[in-house]
C-alpha positions as CSV (number, residue, x, y, z in Angstrom):
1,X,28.5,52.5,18.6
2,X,28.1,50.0,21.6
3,X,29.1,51.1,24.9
4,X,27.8,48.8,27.4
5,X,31.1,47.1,28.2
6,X,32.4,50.6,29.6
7,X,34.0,50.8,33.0
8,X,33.5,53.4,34.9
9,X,37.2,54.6,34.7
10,X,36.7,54.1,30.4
11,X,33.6,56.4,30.9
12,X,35.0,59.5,33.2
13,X,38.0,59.3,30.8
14,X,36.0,59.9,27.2
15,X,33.5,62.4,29.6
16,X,37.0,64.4,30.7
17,X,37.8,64.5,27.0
18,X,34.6,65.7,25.7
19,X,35.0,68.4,28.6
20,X,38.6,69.3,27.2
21,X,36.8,69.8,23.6
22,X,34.3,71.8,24.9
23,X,36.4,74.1,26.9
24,X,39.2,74.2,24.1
25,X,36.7,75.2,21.2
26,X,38.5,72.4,19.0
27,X,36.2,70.4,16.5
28,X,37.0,68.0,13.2
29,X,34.7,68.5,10.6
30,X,31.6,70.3,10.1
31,X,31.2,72.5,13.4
32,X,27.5,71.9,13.4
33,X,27.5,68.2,13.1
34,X,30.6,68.1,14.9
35,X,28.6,69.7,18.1
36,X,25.1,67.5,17.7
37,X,27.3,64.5,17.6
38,X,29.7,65.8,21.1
39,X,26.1,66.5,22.6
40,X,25.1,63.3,21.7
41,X,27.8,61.1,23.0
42,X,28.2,63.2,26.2
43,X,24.2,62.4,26.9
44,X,24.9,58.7,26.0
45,X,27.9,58.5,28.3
46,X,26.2,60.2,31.2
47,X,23.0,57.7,31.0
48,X,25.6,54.8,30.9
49,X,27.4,55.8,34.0
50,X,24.7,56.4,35.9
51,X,23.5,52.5,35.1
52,X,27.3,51.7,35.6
53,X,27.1,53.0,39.2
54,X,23.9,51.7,40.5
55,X,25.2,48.2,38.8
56,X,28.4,48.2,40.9
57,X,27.0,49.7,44.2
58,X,24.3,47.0,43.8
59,X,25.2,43.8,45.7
60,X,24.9,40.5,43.4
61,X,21.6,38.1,44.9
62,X,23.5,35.1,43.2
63,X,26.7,33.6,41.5
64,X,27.2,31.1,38.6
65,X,30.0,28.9,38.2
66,X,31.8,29.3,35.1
67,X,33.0,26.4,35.3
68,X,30.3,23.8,35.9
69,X,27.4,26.4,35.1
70,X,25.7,26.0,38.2
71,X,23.6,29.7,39.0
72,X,22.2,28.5,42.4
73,X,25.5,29.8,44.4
74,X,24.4,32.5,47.3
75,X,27.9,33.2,47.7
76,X,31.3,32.1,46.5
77,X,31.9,28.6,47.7
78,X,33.2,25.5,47.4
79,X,31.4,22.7,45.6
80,X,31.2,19.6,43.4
81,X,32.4,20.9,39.8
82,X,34.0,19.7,37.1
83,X,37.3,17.5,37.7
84,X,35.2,16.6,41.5
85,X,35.3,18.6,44.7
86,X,36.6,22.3,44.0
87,X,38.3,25.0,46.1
88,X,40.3,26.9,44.4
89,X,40.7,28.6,40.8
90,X,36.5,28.7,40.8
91,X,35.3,31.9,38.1
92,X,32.6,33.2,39.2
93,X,30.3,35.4,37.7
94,X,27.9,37.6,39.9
95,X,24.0,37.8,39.2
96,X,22.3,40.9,39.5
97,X,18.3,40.4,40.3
């Protein structure tokens, strides 16, 4: 199962869940597998949310244009990009050093 395109409100929502299960007793399946598996996901969910946070707390060192592709940017500015000189409707894309 990949889980790395999580946000942080996706996370705290499956984690609340779990929770609910746990507290409620309810299970599909084979209890015992049912139970490895819940302690499983809930570990995998809490490792991901912690690299979730210190990724968003974390300020970007550098930007890319998704436009042009240009990965030099120290901040979101104008610049020479495709179609000529650009202002407005730039994606960017923060880097993270």
């Amino acid at each position: 199962m990949e889980l790395k395109n999580l946000t942080k409100g996706k996370i705290h929502h499956l984690l609340g869940l779990l929770e609910t299960n746990e507290r409620e007793g309810w299970y599909f399946g084979n209890k015992e597998q049912y139970w490895n598996r819940h302690r499983e996901l809930e570990a995998e969910l809490q490792l991901l949310l912690s690299g979730v946070s210190n990724r968003t707390s974390q300020k970007p060192t550098r930007y890319k244009c998704l436009l042009c592709g240009r990965d030099k940017f120290t901040r979101k500015t104008p610049h020479n990009c495709v179609g000529g000189y650009r202002k407005h409707k730039i994606e960017w894309q923060p880097i993270y050093d």
